[in-house]
C-alpha positions as CSV (number, residue, x, y, z in Angstrom):
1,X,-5.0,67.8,-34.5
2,X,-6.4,64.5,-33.2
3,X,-7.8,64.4,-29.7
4,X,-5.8,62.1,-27.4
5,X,-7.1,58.8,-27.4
6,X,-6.0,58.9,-23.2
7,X,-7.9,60.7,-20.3
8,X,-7.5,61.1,-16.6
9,X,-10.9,61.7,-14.4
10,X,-10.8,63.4,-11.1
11,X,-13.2,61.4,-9.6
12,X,-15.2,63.2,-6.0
13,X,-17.6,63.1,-4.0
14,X,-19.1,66.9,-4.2
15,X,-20.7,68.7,-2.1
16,X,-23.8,71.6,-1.8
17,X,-21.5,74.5,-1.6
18,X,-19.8,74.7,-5.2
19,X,-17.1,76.7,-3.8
20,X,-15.9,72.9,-2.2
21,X,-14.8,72.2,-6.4
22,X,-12.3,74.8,-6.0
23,X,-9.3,72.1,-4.5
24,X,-10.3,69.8,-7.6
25,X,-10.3,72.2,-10.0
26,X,-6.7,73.4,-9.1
27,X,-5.4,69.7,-8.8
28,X,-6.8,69.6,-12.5
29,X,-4.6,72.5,-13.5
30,X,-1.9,71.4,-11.9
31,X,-2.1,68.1,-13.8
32,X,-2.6,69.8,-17.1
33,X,0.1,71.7,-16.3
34,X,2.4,68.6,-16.0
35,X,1.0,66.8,-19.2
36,X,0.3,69.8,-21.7
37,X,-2.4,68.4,-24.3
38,X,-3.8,65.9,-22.1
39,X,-7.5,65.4,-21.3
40,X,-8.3,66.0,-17.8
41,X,-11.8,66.0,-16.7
42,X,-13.4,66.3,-13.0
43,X,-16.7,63.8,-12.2
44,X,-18.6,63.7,-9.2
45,X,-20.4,60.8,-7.6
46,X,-23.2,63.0,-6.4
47,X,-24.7,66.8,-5.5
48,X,-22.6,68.4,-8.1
49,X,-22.0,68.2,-11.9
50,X,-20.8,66.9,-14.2
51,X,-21.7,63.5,-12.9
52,X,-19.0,60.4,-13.6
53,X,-20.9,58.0,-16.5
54,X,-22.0,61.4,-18.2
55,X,-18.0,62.6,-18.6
56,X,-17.2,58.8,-19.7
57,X,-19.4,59.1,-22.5
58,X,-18.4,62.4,-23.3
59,X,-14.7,61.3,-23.2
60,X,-15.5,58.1,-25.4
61,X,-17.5,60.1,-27.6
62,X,-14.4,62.2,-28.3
63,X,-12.2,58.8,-29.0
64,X,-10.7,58.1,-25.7
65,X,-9.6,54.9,-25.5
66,X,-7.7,54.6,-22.4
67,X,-9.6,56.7,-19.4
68,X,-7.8,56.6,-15.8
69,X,-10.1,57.7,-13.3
70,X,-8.2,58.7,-9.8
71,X,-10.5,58.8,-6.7
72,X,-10.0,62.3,-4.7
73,X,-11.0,59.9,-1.9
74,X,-8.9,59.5,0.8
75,X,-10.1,56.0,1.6
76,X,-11.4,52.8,-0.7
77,X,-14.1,52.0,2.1
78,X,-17.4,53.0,1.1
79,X,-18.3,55.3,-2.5
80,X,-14.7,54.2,-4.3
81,X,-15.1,50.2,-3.6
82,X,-19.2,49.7,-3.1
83,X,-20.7,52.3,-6.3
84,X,-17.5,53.2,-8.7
85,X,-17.2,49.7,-9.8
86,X,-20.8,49.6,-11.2
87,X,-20.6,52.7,-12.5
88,X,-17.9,51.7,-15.0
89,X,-19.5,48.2,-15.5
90,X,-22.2,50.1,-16.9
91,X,-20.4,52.3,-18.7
92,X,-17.9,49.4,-20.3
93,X,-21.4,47.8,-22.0
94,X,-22.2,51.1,-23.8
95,X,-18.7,51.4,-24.4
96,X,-17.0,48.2,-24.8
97,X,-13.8,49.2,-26.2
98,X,-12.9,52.0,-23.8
99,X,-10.3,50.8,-21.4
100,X,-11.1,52.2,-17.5
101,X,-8.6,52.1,-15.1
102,X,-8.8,53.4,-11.7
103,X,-6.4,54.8,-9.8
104,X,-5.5,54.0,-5.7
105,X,-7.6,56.0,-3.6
106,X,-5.5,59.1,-2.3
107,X,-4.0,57.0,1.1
108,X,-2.6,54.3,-1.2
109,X,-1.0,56.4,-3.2
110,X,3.2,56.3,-3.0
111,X,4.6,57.7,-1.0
112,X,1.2,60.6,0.3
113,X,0.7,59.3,3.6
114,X,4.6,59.7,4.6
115,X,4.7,63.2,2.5
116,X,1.5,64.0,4.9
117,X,2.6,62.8,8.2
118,X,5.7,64.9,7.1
119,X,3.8,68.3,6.7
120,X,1.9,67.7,9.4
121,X,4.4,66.8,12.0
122,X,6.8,70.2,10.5
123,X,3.3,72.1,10.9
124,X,2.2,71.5,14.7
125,X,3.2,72.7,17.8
């Protein structure tokens, strides 16, 4: 069977304490679990590993061709807007035909920041 030639990275910011993965790692499941057979990597910007331009080449080595990276960010300001977009300039010249994509941060997602105020207004005293 032929690898899918589409990925989606879970993009962090990791922390010391490994057990802080543990929300990422279950939001990976959970999207494997809603597209059975795709690739679905976590990367880190720092402190932990793997790191981001190490699982881009490891997903273009394996003949992705379409890589969506979705920042677990909750904001664009600062990591997601000032050192992503070098990171995947630098990867796009050692891997010119990979397409990167990347996702809205977390806030800017559809329809998250009402589905939060939600939970959170049914949650407090």
């Amino acid at each position: 069977m032929q690898a899918p030639q589409s990925a989606i990275v879970l993009f962090a910011h990791g922390a010391r304490d490994p057990r802080w993965g543990a929300s990422l790692q279950a939001l990976t499941a959970a999207i494997e679990a809603r597209r059975p057979g795709a690739r679905v990597r976590t990367a880190y910007l720092e402190v932990q590993t793997p790191r981001l331009p190490e699982v881009l080449d490891e997903l273009a080595a394996g003949g992705a061709l379409h890589v969506d990276i979705v920042p677990v960010f909750w904001a664009g300001a600062g990591h997601v807007d000032n050192e992503l977009p070098p990171m995947i300039h630098e990867f796009n010249t050692r891997s010119p035909g990979v397409h990167v994509r990347t996702l809205p941060v977390l806030s800017e997602l559809p329809g998250l920041l009402d589905f939060v105020a939600g939970l959170v207004a049914s949650l407090t005293y």
